[in-house]
BAPAVEX-472594 format. One record per atom (N, C-alpha, C): residue number from 0; residue in three letters; x, y, z. Coordinates in steps of 0.05 Angstrom, whole numbers. Example, Ala and Ser with C-alpha at 12.3 -4.5 7.8 and 13.67 -1.06 7.14 Angstrom:
2
<0; ALA; <264; -114; 156>> <0; ALA; <246; -90; 156>> <0; ALA; <264; -66; 156>> <1; SER; <257; -45; 142>> <1; SER; <273; -21; 143>> <1; SER; <258; 1; 157>> 
END
This chain:
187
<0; UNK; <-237; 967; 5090>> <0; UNK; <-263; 955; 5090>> <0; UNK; <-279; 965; 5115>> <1; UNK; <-274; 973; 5138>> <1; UNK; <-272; 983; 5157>> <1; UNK; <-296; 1005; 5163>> <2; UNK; <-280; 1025; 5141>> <2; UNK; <-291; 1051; 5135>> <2; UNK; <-318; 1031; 5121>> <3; UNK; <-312; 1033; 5103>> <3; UNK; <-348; 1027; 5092>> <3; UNK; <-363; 1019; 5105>> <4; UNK; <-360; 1002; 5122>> <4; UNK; <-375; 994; 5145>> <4; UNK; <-391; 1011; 5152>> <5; UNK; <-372; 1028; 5164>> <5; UNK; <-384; 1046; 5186>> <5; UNK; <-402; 1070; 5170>> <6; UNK; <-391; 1076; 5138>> <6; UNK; <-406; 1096; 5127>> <6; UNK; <-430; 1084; 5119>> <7; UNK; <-445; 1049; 5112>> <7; UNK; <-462; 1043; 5111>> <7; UNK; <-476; 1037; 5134>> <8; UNK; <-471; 1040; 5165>> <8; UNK; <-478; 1044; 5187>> <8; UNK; <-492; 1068; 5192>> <9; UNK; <-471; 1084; 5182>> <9; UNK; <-483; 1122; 5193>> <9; UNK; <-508; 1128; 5173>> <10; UNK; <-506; 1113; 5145>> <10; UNK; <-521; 1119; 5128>> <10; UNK; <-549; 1101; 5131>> <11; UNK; <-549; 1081; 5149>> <11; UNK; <-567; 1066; 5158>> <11; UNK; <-584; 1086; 5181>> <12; UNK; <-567; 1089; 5190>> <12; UNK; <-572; 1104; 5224>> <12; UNK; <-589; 1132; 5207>> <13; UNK; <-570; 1143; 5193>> <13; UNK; <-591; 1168; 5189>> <13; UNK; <-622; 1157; 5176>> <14; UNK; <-623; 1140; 5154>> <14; UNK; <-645; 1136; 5144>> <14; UNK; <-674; 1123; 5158>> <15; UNK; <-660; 1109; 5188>> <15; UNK; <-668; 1094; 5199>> <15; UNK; <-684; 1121; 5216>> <16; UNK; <-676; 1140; 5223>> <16; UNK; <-679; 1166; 5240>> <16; UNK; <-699; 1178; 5222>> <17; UNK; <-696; 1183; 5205>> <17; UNK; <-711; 1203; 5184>> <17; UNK; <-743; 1193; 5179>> <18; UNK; <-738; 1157; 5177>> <18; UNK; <-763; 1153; 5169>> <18; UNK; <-781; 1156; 5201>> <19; UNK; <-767; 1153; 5221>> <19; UNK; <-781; 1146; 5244>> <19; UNK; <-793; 1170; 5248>> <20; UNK; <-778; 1199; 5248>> <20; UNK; <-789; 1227; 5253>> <20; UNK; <-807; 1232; 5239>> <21; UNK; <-810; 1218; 5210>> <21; UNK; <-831; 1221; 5193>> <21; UNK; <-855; 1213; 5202>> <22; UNK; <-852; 1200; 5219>> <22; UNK; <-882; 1189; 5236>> <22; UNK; <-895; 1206; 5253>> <23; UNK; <-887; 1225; 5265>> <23; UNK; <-885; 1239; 5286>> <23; UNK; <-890; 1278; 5274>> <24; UNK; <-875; 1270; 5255>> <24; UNK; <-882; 1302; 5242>> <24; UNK; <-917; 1313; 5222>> <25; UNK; <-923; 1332; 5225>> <25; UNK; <-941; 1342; 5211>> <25; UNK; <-947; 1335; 5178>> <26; UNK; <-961; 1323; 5167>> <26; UNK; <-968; 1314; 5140>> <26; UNK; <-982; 1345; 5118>> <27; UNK; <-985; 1358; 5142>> <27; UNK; <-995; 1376; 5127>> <27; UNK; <-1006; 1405; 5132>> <28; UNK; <-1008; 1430; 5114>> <28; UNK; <-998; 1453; 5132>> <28; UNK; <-1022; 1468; 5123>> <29; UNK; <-1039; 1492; 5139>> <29; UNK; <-1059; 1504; 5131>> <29; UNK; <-1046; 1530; 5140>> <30; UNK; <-1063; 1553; 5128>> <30; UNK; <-1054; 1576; 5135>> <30; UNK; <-1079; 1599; 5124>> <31; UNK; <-1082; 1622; 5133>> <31; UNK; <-1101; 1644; 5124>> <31; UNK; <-1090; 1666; 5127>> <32; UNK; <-1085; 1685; 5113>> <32; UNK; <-1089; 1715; 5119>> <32; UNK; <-1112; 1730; 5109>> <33; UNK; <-1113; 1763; 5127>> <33; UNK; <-1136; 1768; 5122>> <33; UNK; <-1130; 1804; 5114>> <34; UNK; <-1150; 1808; 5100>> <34; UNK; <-1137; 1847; 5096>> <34; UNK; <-1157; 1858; 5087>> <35; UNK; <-1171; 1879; 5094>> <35; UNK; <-1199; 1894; 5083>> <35; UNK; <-1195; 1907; 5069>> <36; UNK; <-1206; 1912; 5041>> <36; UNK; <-1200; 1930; 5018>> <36; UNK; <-1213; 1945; 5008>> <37; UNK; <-1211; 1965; 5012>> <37; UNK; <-1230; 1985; 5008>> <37; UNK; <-1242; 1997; 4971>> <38; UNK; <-1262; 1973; 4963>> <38; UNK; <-1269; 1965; 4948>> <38; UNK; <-1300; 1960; 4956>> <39; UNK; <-1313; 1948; 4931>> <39; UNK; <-1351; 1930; 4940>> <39; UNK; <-1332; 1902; 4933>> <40; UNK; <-1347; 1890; 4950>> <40; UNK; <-1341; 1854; 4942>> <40; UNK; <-1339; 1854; 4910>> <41; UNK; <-1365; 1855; 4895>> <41; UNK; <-1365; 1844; 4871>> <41; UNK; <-1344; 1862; 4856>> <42; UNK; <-1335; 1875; 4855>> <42; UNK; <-1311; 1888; 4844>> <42; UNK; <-1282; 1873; 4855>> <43; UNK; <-1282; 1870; 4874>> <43; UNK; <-1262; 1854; 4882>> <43; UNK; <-1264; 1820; 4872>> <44; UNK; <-1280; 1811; 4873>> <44; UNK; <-1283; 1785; 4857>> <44; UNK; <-1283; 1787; 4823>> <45; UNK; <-1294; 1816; 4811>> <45; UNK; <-1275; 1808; 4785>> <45; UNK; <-1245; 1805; 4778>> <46; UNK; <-1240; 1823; 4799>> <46; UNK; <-1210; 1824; 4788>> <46; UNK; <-1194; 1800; 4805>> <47; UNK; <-1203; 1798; 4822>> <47; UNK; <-1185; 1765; 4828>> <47; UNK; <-1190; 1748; 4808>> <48; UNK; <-1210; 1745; 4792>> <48; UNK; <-1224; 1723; 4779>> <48; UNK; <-1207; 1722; 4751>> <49; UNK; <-1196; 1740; 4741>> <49; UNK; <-1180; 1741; 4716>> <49; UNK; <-1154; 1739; 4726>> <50; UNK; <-1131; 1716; 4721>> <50; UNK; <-1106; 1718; 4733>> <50; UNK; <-1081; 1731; 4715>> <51; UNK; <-1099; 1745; 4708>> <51; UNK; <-1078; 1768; 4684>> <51; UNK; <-1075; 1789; 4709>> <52; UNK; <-1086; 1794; 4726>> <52; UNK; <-1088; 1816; 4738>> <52; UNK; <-1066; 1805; 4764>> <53; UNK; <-1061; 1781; 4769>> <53; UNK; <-1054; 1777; 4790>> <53; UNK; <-1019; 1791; 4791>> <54; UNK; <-1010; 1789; 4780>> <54; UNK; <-981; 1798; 4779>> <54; UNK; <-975; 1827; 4791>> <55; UNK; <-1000; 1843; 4779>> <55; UNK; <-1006; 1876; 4795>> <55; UNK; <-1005; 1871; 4823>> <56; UNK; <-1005; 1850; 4839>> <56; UNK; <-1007; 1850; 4867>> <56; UNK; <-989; 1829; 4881>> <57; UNK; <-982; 1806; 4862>> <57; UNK; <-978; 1779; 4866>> <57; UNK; <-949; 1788; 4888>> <58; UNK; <-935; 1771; 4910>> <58; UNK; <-912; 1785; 4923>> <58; UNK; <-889; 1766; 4913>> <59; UNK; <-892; 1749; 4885>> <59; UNK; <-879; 1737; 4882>> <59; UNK; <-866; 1750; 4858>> <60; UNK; <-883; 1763; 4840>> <60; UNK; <-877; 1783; 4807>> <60; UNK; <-854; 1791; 4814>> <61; UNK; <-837; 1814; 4832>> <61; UNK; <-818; 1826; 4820>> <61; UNK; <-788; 1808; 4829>> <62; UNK; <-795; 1783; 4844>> <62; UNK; <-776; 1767; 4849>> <62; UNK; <-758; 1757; 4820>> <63; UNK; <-771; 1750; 4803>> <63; UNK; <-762; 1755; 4767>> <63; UNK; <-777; 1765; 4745>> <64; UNK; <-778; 1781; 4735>> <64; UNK; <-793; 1803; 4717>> <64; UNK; <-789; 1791; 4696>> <65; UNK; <-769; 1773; 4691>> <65; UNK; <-774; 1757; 4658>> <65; UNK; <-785; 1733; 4664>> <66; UNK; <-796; 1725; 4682>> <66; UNK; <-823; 1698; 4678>> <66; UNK; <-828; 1702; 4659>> <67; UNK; <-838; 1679; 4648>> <67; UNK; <-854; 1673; 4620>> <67; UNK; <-882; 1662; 4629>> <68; UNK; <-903; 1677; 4624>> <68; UNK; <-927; 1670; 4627>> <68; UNK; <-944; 1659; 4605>> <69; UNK; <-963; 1641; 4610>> <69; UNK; <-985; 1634; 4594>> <69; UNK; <-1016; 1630; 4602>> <70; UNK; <-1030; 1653; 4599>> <70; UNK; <-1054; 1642; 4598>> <70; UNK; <-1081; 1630; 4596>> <71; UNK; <-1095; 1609; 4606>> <71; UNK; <-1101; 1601; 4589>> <71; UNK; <-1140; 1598; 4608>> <72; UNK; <-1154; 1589; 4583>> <72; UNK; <-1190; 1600; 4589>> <72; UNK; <-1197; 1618; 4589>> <73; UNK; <-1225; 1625; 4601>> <73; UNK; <-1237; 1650; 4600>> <73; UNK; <-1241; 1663; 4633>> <74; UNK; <-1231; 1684; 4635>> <74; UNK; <-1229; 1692; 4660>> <74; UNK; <-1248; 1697; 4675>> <75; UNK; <-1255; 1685; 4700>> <75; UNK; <-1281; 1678; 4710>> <75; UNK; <-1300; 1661; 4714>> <76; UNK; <-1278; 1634; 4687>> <76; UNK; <-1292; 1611; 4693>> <76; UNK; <-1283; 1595; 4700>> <77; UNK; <-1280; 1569; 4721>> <77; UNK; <-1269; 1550; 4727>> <77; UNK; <-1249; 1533; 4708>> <78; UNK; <-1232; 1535; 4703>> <78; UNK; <-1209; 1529; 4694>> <78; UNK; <-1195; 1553; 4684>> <79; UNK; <-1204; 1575; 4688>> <79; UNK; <-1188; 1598; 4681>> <79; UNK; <-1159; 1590; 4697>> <80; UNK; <-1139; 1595; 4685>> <80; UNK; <-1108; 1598; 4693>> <80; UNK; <-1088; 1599; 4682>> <81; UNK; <-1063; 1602; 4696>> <81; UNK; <-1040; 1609; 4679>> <81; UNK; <-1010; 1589; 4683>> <82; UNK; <-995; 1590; 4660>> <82; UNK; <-980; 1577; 4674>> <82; UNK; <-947; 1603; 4680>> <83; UNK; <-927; 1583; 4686>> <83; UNK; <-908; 1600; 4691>> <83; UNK; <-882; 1592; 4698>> <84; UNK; <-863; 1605; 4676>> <84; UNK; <-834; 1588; 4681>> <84; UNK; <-816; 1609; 4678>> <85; UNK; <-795; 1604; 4699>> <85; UNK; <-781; 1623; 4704>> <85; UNK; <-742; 1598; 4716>> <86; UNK; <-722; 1619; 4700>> <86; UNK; <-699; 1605; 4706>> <86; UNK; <-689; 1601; 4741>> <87; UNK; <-705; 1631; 4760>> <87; UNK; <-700; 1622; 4780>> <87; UNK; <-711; 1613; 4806>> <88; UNK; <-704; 1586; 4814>> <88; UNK; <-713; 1575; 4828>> <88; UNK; <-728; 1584; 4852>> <89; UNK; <-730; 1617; 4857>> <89; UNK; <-740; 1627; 4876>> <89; UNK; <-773; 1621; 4873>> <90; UNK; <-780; 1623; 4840>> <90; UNK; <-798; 1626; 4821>> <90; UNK; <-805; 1598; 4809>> <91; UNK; <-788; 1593; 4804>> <91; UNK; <-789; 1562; 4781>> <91; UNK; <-815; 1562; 4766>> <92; UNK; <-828; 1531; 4762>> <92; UNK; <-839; 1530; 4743>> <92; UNK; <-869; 1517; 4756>> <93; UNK; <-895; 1520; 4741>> <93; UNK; <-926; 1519; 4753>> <93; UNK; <-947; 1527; 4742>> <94; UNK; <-964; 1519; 4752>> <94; UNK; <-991; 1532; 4736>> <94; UNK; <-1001; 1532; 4759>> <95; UNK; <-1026; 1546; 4757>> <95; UNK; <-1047; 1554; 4777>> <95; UNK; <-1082; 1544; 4760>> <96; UNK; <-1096; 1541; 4776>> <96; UNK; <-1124; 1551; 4762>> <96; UNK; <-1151; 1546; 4776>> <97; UNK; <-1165; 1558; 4763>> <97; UNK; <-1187; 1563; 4787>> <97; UNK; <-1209; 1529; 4783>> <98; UNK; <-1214; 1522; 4811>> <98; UNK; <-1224; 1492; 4806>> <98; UNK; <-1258; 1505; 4812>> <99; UNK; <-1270; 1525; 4828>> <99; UNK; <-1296; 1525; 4830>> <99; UNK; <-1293; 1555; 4838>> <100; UNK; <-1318; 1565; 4831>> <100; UNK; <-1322; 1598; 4834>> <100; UNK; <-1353; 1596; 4851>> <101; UNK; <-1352; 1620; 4870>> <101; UNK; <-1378; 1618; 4882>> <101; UNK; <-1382; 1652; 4874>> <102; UNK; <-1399; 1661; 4859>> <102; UNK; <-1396; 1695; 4862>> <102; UNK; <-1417; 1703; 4882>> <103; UNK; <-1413; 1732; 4891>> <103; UNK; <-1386; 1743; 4895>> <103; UNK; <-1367; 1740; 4911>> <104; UNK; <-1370; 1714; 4930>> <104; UNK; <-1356; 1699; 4950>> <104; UNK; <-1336; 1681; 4955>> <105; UNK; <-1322; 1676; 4935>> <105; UNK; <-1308; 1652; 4939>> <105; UNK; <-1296; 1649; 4912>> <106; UNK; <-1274; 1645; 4913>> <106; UNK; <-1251; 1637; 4889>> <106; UNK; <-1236; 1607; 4896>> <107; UNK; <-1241; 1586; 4889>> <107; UNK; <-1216; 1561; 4896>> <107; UNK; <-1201; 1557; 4871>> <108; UNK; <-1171; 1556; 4884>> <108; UNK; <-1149; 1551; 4864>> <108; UNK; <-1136; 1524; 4871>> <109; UNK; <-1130; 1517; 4840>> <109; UNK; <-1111; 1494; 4855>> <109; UNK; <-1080; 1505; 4841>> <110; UNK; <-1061; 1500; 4853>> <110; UNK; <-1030; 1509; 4846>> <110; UNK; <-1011; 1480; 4847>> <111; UNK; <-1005; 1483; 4823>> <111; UNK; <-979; 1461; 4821>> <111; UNK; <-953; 1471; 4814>> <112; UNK; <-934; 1469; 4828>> <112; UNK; <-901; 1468; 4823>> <112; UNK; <-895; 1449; 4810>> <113; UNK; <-878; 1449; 4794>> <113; UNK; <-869; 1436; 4777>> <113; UNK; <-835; 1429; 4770>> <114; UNK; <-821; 1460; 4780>> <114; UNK; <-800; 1459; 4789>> <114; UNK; <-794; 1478; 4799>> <115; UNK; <-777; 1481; 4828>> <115; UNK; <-748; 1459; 4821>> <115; UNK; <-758; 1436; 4842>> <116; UNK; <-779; 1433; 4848>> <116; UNK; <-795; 1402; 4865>> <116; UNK; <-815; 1412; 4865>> <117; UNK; <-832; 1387; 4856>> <117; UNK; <-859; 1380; 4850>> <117; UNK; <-869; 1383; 4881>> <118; UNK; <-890; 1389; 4868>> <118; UNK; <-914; 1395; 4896>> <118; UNK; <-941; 1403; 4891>> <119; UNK; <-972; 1410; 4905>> <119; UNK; <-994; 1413; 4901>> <119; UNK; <-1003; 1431; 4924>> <120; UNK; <-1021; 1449; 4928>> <120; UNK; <-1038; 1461; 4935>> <120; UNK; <-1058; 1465; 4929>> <121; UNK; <-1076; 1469; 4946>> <121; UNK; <-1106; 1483; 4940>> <121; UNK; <-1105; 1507; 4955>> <122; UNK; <-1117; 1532; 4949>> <122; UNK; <-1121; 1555; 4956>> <122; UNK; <-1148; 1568; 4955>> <123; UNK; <-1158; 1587; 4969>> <123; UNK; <-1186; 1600; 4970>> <123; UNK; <-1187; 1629; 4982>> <124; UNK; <-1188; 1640; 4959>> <124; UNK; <-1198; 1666; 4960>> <124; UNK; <-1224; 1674; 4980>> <125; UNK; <-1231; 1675; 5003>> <125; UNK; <-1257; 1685; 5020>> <125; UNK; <-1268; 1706; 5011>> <126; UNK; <-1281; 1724; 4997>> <126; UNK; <-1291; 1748; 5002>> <126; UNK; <-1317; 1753; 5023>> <127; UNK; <-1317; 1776; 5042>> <127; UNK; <-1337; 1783; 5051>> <127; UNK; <-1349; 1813; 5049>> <128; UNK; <-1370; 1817; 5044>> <128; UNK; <-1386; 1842; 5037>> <128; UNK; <-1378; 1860; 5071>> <129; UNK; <-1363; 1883; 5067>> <129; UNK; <-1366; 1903; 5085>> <129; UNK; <-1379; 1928; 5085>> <130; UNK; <-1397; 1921; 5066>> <130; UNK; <-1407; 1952; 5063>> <130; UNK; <-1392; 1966; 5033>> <131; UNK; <-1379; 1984; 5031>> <131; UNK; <-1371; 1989; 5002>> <131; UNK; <-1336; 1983; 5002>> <132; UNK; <-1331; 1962; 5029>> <132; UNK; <-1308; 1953; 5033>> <132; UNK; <-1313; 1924; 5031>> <133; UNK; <-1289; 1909; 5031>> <133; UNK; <-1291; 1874; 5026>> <133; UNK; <-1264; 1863; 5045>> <134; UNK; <-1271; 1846; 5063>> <134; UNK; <-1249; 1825; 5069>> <134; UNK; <-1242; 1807; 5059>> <135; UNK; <-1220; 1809; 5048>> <135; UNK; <-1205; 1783; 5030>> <135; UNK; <-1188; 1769; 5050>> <136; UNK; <-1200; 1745; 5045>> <136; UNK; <-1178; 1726; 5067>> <136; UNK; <-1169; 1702; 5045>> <137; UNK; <-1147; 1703; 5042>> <137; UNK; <-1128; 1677; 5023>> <137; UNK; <-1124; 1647; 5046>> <138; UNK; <-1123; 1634; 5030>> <138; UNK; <-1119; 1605; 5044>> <138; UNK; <-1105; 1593; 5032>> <139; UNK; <-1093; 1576; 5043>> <139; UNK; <-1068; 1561; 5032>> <139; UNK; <-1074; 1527; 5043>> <140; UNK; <-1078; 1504; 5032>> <140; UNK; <-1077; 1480; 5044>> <140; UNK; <-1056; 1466; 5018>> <141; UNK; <-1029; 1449; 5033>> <141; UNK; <-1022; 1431; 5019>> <141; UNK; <-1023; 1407; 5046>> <142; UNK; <-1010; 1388; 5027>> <142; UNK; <-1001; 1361; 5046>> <142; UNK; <-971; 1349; 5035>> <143; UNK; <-959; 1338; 5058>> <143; UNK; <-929; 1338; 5059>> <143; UNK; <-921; 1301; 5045>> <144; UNK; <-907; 1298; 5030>> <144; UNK; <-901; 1269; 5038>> <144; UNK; <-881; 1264; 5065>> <145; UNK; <-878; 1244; 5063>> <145; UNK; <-867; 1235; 5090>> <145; UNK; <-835; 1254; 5093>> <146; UNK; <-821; 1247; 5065>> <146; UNK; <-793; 1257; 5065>> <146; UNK; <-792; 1288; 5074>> <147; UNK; <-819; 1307; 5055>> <147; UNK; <-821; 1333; 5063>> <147; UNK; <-828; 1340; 5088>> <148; UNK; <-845; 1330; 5100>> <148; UNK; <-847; 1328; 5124>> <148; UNK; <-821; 1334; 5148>> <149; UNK; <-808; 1309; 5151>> <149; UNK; <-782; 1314; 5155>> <149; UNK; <-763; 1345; 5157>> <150; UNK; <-774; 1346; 5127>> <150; UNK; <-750; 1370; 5119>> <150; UNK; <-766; 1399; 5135>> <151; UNK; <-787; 1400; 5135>> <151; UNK; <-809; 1421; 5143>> <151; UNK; <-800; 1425; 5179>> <152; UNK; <-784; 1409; 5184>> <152; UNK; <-775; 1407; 5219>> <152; UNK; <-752; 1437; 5216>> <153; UNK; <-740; 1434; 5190>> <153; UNK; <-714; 1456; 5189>> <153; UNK; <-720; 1476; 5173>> <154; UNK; <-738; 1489; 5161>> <154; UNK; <-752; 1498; 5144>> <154; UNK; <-781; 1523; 5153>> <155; UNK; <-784; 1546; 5161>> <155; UNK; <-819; 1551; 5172>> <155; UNK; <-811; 1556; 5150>> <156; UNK; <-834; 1545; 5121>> <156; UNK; <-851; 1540; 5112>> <156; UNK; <-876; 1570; 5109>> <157; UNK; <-893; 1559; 5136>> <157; UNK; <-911; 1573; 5143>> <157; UNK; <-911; 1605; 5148>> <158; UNK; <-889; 1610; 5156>> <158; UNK; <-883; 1633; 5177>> <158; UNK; <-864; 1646; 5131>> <159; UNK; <-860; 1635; 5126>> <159; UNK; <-841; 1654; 5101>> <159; UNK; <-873; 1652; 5083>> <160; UNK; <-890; 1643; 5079>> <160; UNK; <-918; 1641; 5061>> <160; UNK; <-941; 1661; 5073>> <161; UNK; <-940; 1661; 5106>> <161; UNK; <-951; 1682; 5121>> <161; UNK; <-933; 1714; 5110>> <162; UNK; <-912; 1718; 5104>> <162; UNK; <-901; 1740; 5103>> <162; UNK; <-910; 1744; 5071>> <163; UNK; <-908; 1733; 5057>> <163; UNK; <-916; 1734; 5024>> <163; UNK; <-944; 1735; 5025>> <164; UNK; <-963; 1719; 5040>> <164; UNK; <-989; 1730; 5037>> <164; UNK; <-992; 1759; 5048>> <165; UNK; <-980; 1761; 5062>> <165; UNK; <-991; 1790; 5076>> <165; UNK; <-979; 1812; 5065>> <166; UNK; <-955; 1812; 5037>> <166; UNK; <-946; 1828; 5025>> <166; UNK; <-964; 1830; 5002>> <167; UNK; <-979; 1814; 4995>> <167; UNK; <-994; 1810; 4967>> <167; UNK; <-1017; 1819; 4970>> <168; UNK; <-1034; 1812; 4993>> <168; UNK; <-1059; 1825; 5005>> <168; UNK; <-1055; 1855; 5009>> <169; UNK; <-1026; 1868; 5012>> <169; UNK; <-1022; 1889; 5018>> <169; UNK; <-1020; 1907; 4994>> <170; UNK; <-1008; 1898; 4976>> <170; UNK; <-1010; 1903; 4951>> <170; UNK; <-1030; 1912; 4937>> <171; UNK; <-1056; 1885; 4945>> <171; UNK; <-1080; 1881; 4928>> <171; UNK; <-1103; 1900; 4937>> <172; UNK; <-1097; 1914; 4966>> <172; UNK; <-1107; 1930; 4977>> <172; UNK; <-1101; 1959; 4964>> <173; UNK; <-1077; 1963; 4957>> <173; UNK; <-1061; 1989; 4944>> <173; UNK; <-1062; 1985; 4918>> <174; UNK; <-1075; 1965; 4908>> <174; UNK; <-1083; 1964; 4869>> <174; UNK; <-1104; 1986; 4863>> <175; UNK; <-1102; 1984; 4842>> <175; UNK; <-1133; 2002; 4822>> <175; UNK; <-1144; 1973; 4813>> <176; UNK; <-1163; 1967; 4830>> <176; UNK; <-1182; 1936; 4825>> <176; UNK; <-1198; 1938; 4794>> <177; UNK; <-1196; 1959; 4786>> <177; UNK; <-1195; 1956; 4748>> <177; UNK; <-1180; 1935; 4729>> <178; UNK; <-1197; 1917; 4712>> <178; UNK; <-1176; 1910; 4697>> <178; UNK; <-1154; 1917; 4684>> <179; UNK; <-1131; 1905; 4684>> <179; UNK; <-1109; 1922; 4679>> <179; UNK; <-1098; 1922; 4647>> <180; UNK; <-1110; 1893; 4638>> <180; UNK; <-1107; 1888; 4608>> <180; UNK; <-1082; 1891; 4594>> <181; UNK; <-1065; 1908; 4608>> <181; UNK; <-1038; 1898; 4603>> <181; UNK; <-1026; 1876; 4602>> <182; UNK; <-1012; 1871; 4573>> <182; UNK; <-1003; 1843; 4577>> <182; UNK; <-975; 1844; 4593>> <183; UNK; <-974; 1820; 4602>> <183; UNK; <-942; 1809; 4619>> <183; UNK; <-931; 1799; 4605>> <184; UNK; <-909; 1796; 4604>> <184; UNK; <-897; 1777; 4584>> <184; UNK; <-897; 1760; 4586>> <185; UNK; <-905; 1748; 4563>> <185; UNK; <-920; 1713; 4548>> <185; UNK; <-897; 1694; 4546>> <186; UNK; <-900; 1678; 4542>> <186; UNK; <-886; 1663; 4525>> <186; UNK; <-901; 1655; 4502>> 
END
């Protein structure tokens, strides 16, 4: 009887710890990268604007090449998006889609995970006119619950999403900004 005691003690003690750090830790995480592409803006805002195209650049595509994609509206208009399920958890399961368009300036996405843990983002495409070049700066804003929070102490988060934006911007810089109209595979 002894033992239990003590393992509903330690199990007290940790929970009692966890919620308290949760007070103390960050609720929520922002981030930007930025990469000039040697493109005109408005060319660069079509092809962000259709998310058929995004996989040609995305730094997450060749992590599993049998995702199953869907999707869905008309590309370029506010609810344009896709969804996407995949067996590994590197990838899991989500949809994306665009909540407001500003042309040729501005793309906002919202992104939901679905699995293997639920979660939300908003994201924003920046474009700026350089002449017959464009700066694309991506944005990332979520918010943590208390438990994630916590976990985000053992975890950069930030610093592994900084390395994937700046592989994808890198990418999207080394694309043919043409539609690519190739399909991906659907489900």
């Amino acid at each position: 009887m002894k033992i239990v005691k003590i393992i509903f003690f330690v199990l007290v003690a940790i929970a009692a710890t966890t919620l308290i750090t949760s007070f103390f830790t960050p609720k929520s995480m922002d981030m930007e990268r930025s990469i000039v592409v040697n493109a005109p803006q408005s060319t660069v805002y079509q092809y962000l604007s259709d998310f058929k195209n995004m996989n040609y650049w995305s730094p997450w595509y060749n992590i599993d090449p049998e995702t199953k994609y869907n999707y869905f509206g008309e590309a370029g208009v506010v609810g344009h998006g896709y969804t996407w399920k995949s067996d590994n958890n590197d990838v899991g399961t989500g949809n994306m889609s665009f909540t407001s368009l500003n042309y040729p300036n501005q793309l906002n996405y919202q992104l939901k995970f679905i699995e293997p843990f639920e979660s939300k983002a908003n994201g924003v495409f920046n474009l700026e006119n350089q002449g017959e070049k464009t700066k694309v700066s991506w944005t990332f804003h979520t918010d943590f619950s208390r438990l994630q929070s916590v976990f985000m102490l053992f975890i950069d988060m930030k610093g592994m999403l900084e390395k994937d934006f700046d592989k994808g911007l890198s990418q999207l810089q080394q694309a043919n900004l043409v539609s690519n109209n190739t399909e991906m595979v659907e489900e």
